[in-house]
C-alpha positions as a LaTeX table, in Angstrom:
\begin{tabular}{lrrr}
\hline
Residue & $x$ (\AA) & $y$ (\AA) & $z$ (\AA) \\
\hline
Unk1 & 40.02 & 19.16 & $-11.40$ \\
Unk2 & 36.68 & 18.87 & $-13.16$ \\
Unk3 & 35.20 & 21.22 & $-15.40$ \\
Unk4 & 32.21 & 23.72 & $-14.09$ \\
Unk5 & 29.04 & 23.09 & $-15.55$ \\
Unk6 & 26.29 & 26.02 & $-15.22$ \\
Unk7 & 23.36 & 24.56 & $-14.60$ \\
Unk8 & 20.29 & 27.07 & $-14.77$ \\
Unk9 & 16.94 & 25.63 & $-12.93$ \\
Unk10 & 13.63 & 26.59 & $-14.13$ \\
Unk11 & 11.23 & 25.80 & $-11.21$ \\
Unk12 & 11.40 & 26.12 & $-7.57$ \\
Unk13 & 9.01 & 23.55 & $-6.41$ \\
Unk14 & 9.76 & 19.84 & $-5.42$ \\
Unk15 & 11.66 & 18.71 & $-8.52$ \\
Unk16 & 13.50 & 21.96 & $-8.33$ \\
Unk17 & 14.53 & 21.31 & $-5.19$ \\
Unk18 & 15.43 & 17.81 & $-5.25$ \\
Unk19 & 17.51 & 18.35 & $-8.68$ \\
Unk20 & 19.16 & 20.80 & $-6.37$ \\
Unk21 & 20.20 & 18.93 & $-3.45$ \\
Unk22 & 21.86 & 16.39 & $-6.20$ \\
Unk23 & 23.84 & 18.79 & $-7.51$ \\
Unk24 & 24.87 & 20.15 & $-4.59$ \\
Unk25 & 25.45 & 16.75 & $-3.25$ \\
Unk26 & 27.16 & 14.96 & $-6.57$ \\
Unk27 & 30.84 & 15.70 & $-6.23$ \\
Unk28 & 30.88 & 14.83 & $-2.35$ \\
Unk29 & 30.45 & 11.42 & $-3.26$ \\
Unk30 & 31.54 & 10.72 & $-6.38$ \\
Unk31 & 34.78 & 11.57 & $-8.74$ \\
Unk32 & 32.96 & 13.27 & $-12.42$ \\
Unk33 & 34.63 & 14.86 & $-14.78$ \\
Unk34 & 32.02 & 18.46 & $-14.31$ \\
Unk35 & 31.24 & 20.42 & $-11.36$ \\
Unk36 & 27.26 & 21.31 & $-11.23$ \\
Unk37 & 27.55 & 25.19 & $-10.68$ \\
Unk38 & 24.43 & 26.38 & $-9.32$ \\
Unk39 & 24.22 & 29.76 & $-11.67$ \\
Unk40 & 20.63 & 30.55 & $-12.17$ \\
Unk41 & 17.25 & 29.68 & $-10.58$ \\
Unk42 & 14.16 & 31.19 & $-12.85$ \\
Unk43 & 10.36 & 31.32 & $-11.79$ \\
Unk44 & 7.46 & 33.42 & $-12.41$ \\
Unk45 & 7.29 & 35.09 & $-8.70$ \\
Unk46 & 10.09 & 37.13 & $-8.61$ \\
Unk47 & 9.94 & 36.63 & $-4.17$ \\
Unk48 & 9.74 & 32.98 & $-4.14$ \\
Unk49 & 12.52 & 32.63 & $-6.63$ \\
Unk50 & 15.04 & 34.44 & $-4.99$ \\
Unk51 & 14.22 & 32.88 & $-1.79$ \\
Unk52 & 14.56 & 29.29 & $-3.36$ \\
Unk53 & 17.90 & 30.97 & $-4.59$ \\
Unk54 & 18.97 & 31.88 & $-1.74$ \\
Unk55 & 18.09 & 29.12 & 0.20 \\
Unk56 & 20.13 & 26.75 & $-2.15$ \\
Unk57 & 22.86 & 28.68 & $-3.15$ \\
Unk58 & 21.95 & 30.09 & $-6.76$ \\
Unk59 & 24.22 & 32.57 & $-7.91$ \\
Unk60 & 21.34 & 35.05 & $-9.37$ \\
Unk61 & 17.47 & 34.64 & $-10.54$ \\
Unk62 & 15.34 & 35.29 & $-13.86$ \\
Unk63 & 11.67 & 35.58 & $-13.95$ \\
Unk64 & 11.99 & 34.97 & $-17.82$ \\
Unk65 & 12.75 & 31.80 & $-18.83$ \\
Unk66 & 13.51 & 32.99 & $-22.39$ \\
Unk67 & 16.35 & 35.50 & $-20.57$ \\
Unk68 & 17.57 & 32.43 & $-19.01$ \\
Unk69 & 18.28 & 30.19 & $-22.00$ \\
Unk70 & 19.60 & 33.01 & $-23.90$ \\
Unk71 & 22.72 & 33.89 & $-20.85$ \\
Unk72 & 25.85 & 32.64 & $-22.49$ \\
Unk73 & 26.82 & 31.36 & $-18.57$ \\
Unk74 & 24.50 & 28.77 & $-18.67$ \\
Unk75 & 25.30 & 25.69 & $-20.02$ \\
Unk76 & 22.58 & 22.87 & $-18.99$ \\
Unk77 & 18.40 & 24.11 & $-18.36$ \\
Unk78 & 16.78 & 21.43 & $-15.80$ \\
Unk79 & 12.84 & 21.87 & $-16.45$ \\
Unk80 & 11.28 & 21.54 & $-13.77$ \\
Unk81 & 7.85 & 23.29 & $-14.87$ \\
Unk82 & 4.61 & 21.52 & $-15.29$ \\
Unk83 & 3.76 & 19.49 & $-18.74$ \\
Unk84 & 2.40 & 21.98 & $-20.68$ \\
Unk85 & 5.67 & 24.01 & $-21.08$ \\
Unk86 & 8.12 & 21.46 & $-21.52$ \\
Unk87 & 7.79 & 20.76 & $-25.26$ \\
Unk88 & 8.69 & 24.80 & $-25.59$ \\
Unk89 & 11.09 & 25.59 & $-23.33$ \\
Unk90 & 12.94 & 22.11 & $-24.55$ \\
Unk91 & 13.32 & 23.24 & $-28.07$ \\
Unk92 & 14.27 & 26.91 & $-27.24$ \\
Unk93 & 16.70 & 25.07 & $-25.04$ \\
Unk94 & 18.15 & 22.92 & $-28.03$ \\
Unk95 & 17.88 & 25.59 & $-30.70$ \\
Unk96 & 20.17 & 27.72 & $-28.10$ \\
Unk97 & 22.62 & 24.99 & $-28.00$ \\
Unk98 & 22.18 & 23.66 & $-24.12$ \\
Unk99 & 21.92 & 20.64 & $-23.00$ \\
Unk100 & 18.74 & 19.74 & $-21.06$ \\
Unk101 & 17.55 & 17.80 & $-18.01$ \\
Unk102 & 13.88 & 17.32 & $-18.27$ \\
Unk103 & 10.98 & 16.46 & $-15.52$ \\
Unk104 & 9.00 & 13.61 & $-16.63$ \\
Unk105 & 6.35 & 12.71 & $-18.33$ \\
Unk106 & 8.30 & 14.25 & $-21.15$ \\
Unk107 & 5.39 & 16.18 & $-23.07$ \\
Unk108 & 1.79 & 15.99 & $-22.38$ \\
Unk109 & 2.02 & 13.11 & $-25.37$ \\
Unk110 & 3.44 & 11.43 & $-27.96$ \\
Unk111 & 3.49 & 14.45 & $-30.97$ \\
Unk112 & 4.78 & 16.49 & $-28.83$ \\
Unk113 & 7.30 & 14.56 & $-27.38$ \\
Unk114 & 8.49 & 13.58 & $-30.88$ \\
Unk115 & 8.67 & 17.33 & $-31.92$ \\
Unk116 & 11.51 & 17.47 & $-29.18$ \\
Unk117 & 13.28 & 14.47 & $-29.55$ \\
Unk118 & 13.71 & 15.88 & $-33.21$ \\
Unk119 & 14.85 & 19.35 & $-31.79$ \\
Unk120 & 17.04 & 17.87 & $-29.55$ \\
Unk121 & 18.46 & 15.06 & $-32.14$ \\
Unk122 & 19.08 & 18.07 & $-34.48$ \\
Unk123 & 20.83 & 20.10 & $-32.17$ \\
Unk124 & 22.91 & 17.53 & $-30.78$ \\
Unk125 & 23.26 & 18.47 & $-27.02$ \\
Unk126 & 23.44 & 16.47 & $-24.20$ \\
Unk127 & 19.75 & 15.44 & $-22.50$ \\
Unk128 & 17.84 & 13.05 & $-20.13$ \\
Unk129 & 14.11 & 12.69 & $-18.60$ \\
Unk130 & 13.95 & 12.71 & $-14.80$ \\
Unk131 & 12.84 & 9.21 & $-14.22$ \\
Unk132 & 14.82 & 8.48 & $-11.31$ \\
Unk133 & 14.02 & 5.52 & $-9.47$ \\
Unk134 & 15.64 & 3.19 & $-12.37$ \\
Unk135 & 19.10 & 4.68 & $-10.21$ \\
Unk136 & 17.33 & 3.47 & $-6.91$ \\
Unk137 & 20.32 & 1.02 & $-6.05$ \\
Unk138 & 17.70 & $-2.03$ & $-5.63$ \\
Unk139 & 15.79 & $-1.52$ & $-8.60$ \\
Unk140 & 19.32 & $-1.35$ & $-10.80$ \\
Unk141 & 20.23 & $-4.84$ & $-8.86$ \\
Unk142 & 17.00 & $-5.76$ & $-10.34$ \\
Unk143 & 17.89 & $-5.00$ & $-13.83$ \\
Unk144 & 21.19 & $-6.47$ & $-13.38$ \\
Unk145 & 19.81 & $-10.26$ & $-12.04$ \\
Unk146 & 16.95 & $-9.85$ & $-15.08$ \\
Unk147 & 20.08 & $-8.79$ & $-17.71$ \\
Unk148 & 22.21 & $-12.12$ & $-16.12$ \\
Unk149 & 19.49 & $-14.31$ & $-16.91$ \\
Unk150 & 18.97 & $-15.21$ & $-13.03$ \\
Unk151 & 14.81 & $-15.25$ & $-13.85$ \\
Unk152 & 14.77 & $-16.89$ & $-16.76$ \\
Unk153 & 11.85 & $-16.70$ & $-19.46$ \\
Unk154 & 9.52 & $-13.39$ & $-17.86$ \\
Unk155 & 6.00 & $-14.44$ & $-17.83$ \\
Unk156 & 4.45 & $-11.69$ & $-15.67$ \\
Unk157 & 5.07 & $-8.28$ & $-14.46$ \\
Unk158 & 2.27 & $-5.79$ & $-12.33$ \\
Unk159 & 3.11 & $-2.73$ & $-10.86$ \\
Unk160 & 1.08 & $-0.33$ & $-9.07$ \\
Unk161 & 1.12 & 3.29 & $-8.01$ \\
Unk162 & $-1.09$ & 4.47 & $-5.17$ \\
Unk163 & $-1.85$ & 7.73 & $-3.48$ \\
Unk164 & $-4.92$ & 9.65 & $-1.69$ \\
Unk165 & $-4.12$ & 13.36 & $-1.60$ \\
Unk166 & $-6.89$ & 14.29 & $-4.02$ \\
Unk167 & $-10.04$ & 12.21 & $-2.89$ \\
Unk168 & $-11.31$ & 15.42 & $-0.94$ \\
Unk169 & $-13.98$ & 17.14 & $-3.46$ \\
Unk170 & $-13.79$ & 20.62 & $-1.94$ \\
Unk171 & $-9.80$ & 20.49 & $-2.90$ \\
Unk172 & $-9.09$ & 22.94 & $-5.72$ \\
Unk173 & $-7.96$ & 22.67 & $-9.23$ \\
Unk174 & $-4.83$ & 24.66 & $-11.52$ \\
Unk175 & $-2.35$ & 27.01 & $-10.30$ \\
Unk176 & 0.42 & 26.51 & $-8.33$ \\
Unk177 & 0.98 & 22.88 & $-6.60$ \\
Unk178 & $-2.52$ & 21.79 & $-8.20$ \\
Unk179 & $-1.33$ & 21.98 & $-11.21$ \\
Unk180 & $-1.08$ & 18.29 & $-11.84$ \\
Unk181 & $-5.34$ & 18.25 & $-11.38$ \\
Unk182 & $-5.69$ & 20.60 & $-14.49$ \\
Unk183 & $-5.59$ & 18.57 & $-17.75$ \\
Unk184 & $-4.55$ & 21.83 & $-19.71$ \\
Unk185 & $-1.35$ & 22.28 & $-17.79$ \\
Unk186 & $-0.55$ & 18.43 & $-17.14$ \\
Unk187 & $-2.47$ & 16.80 & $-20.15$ \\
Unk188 & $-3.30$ & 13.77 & $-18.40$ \\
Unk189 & $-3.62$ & 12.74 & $-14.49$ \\
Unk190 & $-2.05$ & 9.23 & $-13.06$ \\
Unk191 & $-1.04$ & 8.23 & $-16.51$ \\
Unk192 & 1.36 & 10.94 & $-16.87$ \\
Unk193 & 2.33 & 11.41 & $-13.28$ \\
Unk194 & 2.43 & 8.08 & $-11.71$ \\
Unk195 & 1.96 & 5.20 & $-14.65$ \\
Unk196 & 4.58 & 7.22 & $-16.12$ \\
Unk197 & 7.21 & 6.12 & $-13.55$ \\
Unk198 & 5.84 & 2.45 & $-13.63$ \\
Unk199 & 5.67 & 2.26 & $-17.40$ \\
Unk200 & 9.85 & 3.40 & $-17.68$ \\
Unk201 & 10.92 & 1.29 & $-15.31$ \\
Unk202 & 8.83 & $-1.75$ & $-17.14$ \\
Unk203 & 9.96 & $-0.57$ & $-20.21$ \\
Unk204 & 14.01 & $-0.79$ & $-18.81$ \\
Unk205 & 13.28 & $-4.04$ & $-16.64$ \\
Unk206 & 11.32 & $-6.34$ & $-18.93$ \\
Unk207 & 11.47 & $-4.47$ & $-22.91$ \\
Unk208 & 8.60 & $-2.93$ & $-25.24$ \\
Unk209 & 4.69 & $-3.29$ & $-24.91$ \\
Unk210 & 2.91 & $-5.06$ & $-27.65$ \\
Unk211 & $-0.55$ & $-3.69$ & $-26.85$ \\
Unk212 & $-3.06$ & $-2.48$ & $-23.81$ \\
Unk213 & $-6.26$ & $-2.64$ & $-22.40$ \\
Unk214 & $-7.02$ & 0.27 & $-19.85$ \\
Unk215 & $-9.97$ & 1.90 & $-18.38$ \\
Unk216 & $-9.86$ & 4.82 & $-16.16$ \\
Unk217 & $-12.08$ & 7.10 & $-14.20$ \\
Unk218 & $-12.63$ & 10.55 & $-12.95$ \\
Unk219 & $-14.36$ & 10.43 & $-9.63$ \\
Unk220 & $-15.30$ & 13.88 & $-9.07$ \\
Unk221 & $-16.17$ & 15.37 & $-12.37$ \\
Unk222 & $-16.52$ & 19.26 & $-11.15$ \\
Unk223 & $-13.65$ & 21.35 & $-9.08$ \\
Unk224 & $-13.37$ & 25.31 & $-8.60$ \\
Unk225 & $-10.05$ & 26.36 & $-10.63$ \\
Unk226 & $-7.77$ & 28.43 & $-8.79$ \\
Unk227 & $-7.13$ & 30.19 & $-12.01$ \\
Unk228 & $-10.38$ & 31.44 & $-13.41$ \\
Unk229 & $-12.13$ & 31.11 & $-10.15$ \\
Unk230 & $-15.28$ & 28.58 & $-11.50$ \\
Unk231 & $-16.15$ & 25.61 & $-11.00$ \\
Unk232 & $-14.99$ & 23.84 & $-13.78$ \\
Unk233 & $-15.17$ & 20.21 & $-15.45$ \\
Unk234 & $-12.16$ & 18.19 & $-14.64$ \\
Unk235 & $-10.84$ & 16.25 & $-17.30$ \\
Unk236 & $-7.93$ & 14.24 & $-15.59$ \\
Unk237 & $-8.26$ & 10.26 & $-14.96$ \\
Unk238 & $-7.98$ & 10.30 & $-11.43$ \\
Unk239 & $-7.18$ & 6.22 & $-11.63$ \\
Unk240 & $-6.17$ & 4.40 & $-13.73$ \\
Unk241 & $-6.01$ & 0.30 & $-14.44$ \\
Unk242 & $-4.56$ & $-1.18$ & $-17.66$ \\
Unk243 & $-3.64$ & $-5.14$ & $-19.19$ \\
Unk244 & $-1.30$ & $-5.80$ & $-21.57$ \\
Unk245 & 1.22 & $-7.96$ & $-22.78$ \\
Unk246 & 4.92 & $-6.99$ & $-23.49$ \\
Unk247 & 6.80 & $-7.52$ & $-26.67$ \\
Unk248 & 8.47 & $-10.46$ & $-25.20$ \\
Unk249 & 5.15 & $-11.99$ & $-24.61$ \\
Unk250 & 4.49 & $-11.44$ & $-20.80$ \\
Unk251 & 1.74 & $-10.42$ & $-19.20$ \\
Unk252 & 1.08 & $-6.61$ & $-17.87$ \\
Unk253 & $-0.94$ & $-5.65$ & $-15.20$ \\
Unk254 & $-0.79$ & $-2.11$ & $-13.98$ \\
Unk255 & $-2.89$ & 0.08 & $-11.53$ \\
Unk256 & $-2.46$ & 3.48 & $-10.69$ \\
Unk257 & $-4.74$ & 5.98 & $-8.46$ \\
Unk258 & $-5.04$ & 8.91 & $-6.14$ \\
Unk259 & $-8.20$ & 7.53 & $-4.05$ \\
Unk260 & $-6.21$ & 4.72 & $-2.57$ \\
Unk261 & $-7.23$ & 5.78 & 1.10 \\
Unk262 & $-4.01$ & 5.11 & 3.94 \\
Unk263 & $-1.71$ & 5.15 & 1.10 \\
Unk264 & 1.22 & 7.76 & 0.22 \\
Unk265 & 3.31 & 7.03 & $-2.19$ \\
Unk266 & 2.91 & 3.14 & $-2.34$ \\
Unk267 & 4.61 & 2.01 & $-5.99$ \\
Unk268 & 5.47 & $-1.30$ & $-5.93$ \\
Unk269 & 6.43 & $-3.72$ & $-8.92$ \\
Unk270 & 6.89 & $-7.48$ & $-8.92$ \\
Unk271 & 8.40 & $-9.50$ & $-11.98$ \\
Unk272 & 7.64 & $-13.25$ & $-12.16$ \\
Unk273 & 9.76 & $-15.50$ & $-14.37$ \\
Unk274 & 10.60 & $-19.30$ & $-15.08$ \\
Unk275 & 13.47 & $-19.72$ & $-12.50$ \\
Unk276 & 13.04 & $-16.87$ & $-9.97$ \\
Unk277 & 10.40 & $-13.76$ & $-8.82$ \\
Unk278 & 11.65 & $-10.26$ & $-7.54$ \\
Unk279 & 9.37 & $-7.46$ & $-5.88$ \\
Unk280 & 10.16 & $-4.16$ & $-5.07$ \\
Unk281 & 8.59 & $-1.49$ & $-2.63$ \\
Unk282 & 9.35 & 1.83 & $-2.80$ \\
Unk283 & 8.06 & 2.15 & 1.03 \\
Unk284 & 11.83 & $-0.26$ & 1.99 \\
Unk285 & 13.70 & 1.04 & $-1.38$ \\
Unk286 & 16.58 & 0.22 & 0.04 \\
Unk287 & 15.62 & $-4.00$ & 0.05 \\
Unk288 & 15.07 & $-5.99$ & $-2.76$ \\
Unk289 & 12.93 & $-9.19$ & $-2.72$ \\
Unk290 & 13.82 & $-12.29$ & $-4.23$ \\
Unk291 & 12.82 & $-15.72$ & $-4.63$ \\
Unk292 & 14.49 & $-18.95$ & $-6.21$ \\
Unk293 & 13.18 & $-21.77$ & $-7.29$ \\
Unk294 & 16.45 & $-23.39$ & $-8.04$ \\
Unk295 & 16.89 & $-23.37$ & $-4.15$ \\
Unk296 & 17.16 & $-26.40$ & $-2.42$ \\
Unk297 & 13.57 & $-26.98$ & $-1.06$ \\
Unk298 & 14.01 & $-26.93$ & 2.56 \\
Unk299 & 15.31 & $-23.50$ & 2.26 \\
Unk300 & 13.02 & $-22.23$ & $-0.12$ \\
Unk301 & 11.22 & $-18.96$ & 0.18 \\
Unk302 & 11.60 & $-15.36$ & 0.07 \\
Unk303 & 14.11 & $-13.04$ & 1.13 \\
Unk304 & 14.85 & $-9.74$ & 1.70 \\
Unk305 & 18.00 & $-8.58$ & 0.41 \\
Unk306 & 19.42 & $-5.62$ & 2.19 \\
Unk307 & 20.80 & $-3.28$ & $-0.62$ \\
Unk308 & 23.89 & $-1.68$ & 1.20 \\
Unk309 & 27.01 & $-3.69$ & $-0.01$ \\
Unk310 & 29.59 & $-2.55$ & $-2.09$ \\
Unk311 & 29.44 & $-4.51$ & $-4.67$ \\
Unk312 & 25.67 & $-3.09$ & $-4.93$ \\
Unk313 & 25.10 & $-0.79$ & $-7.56$ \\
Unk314 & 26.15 & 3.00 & $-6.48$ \\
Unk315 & 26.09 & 1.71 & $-3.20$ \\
Unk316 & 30.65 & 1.80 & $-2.92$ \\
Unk317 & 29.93 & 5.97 & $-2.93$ \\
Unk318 & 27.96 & 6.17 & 0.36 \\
Unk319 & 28.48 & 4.09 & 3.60 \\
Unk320 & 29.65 & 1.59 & 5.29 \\
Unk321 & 27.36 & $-1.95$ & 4.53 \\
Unk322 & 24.51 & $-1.56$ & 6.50 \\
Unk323 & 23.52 & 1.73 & 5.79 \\
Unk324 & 20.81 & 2.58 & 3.90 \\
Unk325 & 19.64 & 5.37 & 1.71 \\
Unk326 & 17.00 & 7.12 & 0.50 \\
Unk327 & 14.75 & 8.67 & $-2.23$ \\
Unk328 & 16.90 & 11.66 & $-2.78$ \\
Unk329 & 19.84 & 9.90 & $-4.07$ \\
Unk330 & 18.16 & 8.57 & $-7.19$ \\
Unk331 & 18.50 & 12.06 & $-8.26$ \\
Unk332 & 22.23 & 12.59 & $-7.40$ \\
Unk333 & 23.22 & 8.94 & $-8.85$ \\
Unk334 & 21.33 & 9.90 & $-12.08$ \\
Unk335 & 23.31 & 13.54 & $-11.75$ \\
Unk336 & 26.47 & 11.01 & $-11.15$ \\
Unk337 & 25.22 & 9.36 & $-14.93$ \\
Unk338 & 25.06 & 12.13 & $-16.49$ \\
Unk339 & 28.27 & 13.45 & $-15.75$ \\
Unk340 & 30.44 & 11.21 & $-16.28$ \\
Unk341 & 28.75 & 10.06 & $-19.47$ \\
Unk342 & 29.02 & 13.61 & $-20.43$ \\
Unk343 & 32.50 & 13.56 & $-19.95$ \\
Unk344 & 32.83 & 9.91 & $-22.04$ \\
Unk345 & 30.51 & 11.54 & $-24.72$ \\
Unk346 & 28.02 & 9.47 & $-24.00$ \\
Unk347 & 24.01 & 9.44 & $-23.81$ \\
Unk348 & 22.42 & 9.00 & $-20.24$ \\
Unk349 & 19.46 & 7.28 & $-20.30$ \\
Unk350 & 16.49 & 8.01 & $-20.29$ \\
Unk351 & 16.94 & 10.28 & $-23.17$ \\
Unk352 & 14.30 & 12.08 & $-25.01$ \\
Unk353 & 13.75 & 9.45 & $-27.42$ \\
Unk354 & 13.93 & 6.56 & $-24.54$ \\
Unk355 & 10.97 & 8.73 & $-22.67$ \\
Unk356 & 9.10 & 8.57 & $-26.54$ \\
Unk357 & 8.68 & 5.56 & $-26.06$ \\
Unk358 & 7.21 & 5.87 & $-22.51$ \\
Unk359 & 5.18 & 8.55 & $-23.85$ \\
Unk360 & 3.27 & 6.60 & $-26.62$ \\
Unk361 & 2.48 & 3.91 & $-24.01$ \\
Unk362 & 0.78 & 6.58 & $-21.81$ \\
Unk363 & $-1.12$ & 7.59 & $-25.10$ \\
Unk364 & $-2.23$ & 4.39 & $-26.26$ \\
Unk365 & $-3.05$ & 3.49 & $-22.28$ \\
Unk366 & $-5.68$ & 6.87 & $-22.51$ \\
Unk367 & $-6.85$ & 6.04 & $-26.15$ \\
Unk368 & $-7.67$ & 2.36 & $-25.15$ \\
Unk369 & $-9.83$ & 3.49 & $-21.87$ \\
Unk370 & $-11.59$ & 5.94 & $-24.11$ \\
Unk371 & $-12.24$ & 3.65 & $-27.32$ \\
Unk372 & $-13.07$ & 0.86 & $-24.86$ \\
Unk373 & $-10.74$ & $-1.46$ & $-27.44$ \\
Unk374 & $-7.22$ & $-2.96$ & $-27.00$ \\
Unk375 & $-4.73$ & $-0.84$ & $-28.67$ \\
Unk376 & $-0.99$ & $-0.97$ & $-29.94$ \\
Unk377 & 1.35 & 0.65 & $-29.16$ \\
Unk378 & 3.72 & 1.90 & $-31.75$ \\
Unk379 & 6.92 & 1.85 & $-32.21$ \\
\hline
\end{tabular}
């Protein structure tokens, strides 16, 4: 029988509920060691977190997060609160002995973020960084035909990130679910929200960056905060496009932005290398695209490969071939991870320290748009 494990949620937005449905979901589909006990749901508005606790199944509520790290039935806090608090409620977490599940970016940047890797190091507990779509089935193929050789020397790899929910200039910023336009709660704009995502999954596909060249830009300069009620300068890079070349000497090229009119969610990467290319699109996550140059010529081209088989990865859990999945189970297969790595005494990756390294990217990305110069990236 496995072991309970008392998970207690801080936020009730979508990460909190997503992070919810995957531990609700886990143990359906897969045989770990723990059981994700849904214990504790915390949130500033006392209404809307009981409801999101009783809609879910939380056994009780805080309003205080500091009451809910300090309940001896808790044993893992997911954060799931915007940037700003992370760094604090992380270390509290650590210092209290719990492990910790963390929302990405991991800090709004790099000193911070080292300040809890250190914590967390120190204290020894179990941890990861939300950056789920590395346990998208088609993107983990992907790192398995790059880790088998199958491409060959790397020579390129873009990605992009594209949305249009903010382009409208009477649209608020700060406060609840606008958050993410107020640099004081999320410290940056698409370099921490979306670039982020891009930059881990380069960084797990392809290795370290060497250095970057980015510029970015803040199309409407003035929005009414929902906090303070003035109109207020806004000081997030609404897009953002950067060069640079990896470690292993291939060429980056990454673009991010909210002002991409018609498009979503639309993050897409593509990897070229001496033998064979692969491209991914989050819009058909559940298809990988390959091509091979090694194939004989007449049959030659791209294809689309249709990530359902068993011997996929995670893909034995779910259905029969055939059957797809979707978004949400990136978050239960890296639940899945963490459990049974938990139980093997093992790290699940990301970790803190892995999302550092994501972290000083973002940070040299913002200090190269604003110096105008190419910058390294340490580490």
């Amino acid at each position: 029988m496995p072991k309970d494990l008392n998970i207690g949620m801080l936020g009730y937005g979508f990460m909190g509920r997503a992070h919810s449905n995957a531990y609700a979901k886990v143990n359906h589909f897969f045989d770990s060691p723990y059981r994700p006990v849904l214990k504790a749901a915390c949130g500033r508005d006392e209404a809307k977190v009981k409801a999101f606790a009783a809609q879910w199944g939380y056994e009780s509520t805080e309003t205080d997060w500091r009451k809910l790290i300090a309940r001896p039935d808790i044993d893992a806090i997911d954060i799931c609160t915007p940037n700003n608090l992370h760094k604090e409620i992380a270390i509290a977490a650590a210092e209290a002995g719990k492990m910790i599940l963390c929302e990405k970016p991991l800090a709004m940047n790099a000193a911070e973020g080292l300040e809890m890797v250190e914590a967390i190091e120190k204290a020894g507990v179990a941890n990861t960084v939300w950056y789920n779509y590395r346990r998208v089935p088609a993107v983990t193929l992907a790192k398995q035909l790059i880790d088998e050789g199958r491409l060959g020397r790397i020579y390129h790899y873009r990605a992009n990130f594209l949305q249009d929910w903010t382009i409208a200039e009477d649209l608020p910023q700060g406060g609840q679910g606008l958050w993410r336009l107020d640099a004081a709660a999320a410290g940056s704009g698409v370099t921490g929200d979306l670039l982020a995502h891009c930059i881990d999954t380069a960084l797990w596909l392809n290795g370290s960056f060497d250095t970057v060249s980015a510029m970015t830009e803040t199309f409407v300069k003035q929005r009414q905060h929902n906090l303070t009620g003035k109109v207020e300068p806004v000081k997030i890079d609404d897009a953002c496009t950067f060069m640079g070349r990896f470690k292993n000497g291939s060429l980056a090229l990454f673009e991010s932005t909210r002002y991409a009119r018609g498009h979503k969610a639309l993050y897409t990467f593509e990897i070229n290398g001496e033998h064979a290319s692969i491209q991914w699109d989050l819009h058909d996550l559940h298809r990988l695209n390959w091509f091979d140059h090694r194939d004989e010529s007449i049959v030659r081209g791209w294809r689309s490969i249709h990530v359902t088989d068993h011997d996929m990865p995670y893909m034995d859990k779910w259905w029969v071939p055939g059957l797809q999945i979707g978004y949400e189970h990136s978050f239960v297969h890296q639940v899945a991870d963490f459990l049974d790595n938990l139980g093997k005494g093992q790290s699940t990756a990301p970790t803190f320290r892995d999302a550092l390294e994501t972290q000083r990217v973002c940070d040299a990305v913002l200090e190269s748009a604003a110096s105008g110069q190419w910058v390294k990236v340490p580490g």
